[in-house]
C-alpha positions in Angstrom: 98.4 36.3 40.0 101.2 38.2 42.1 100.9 35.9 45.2 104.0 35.2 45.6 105.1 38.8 45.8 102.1 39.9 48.1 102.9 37.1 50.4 106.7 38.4 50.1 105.6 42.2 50.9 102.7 40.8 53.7 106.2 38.9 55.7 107.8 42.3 55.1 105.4 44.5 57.0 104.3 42.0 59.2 108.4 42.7 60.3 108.5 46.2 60.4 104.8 45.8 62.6 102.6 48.2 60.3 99.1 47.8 59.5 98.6 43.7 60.3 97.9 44.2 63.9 95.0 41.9 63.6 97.2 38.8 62.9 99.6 39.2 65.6 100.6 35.6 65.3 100.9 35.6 61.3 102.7 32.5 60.2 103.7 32.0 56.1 101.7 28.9 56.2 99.0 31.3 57.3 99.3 33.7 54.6 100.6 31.4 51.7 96.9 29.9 52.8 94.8 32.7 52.7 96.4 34.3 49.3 96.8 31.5 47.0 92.8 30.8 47.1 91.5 34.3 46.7 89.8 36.1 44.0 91.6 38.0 41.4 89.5 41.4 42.6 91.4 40.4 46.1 94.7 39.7 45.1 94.7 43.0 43.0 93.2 45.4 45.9 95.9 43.7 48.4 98.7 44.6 45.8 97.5 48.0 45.1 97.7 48.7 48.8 100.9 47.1 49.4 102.6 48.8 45.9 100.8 52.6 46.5 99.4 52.3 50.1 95.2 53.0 48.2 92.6 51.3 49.4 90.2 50.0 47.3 86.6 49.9 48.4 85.1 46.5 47.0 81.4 46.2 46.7 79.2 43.7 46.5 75.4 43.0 47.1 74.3 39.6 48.5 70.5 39.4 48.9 69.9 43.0 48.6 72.8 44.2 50.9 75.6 45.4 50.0 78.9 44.3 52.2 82.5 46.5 51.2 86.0 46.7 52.6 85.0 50.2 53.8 81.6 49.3 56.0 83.3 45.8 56.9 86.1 48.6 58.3 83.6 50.9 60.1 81.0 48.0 61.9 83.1 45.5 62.4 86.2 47.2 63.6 88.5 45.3 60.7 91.9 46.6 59.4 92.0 47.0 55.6 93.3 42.9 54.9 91.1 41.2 57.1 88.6 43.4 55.8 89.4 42.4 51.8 89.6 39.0 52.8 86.2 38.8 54.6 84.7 40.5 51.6 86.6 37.8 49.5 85.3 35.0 51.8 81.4 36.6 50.9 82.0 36.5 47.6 82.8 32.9 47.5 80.8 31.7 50.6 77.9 34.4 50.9 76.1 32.1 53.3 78.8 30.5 55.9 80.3 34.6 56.0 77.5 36.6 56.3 76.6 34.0 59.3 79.7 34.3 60.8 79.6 38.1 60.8 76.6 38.4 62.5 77.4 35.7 65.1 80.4 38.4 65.5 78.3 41.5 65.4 76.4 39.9 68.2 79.4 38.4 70.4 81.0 41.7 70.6 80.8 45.3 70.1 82.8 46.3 67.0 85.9 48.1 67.5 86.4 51.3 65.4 89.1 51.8 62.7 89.3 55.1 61.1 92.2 53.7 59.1 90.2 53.8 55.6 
């Protein structure tokens, strides 16, 4: 996987303050964490966007609903990468995620991104 080199370009925007305004307190150990346990279908999307600035849409259906980067964008108010890695965290923990969403969805109005 390209970890390394997403983590690398991650650090790099993080410094030049575009797109990562959800993690304003970003640490390495932070993002070293979060990448090296993700799924390939992940890892890939967050290096597309980083190499060609595309967003994939991931898909995928858990109990007859279907959760994506792009709906996790519009109702809960996420940015693209906390967006791929909430729909990574689903995939691999459909239960504890889709509980901790709707805890969310309940706590607080979502914020709007029309950055998709």
């Amino acid at each position: 996987m390209r970890t390394f080199e997403i983590w690398k370009q991650l650090l790099d925007k993080r410094a030049a303050q575009e797109d990562l305004e959800p993690y304003p307190e970003v640490t390495q150990v932070f993002l070293w964490q979060e990448l090296k346990h993700k799924t390939a279908q992940s890892v890939e999307a967050i290096w597309k966007w980083l190499e060609t600035g595309e967003k994939t849409n991931l898909e995928l259906s858990v109990n007859g609903v279907v959760y994506s980067t792009k709906t996790l964008q519009s109702e809960f108010g996420m940015a693209y990468l906390p967006a791929v890695l909430t729909w990574d965290w689903i995939l691999r923990e459909p239960e504890p995620a889709i509980q901790a969403l709707e805890r969310n969805r309940t706590a607080q109005p979502p914020r709007r991104d029309k950055s998709f």
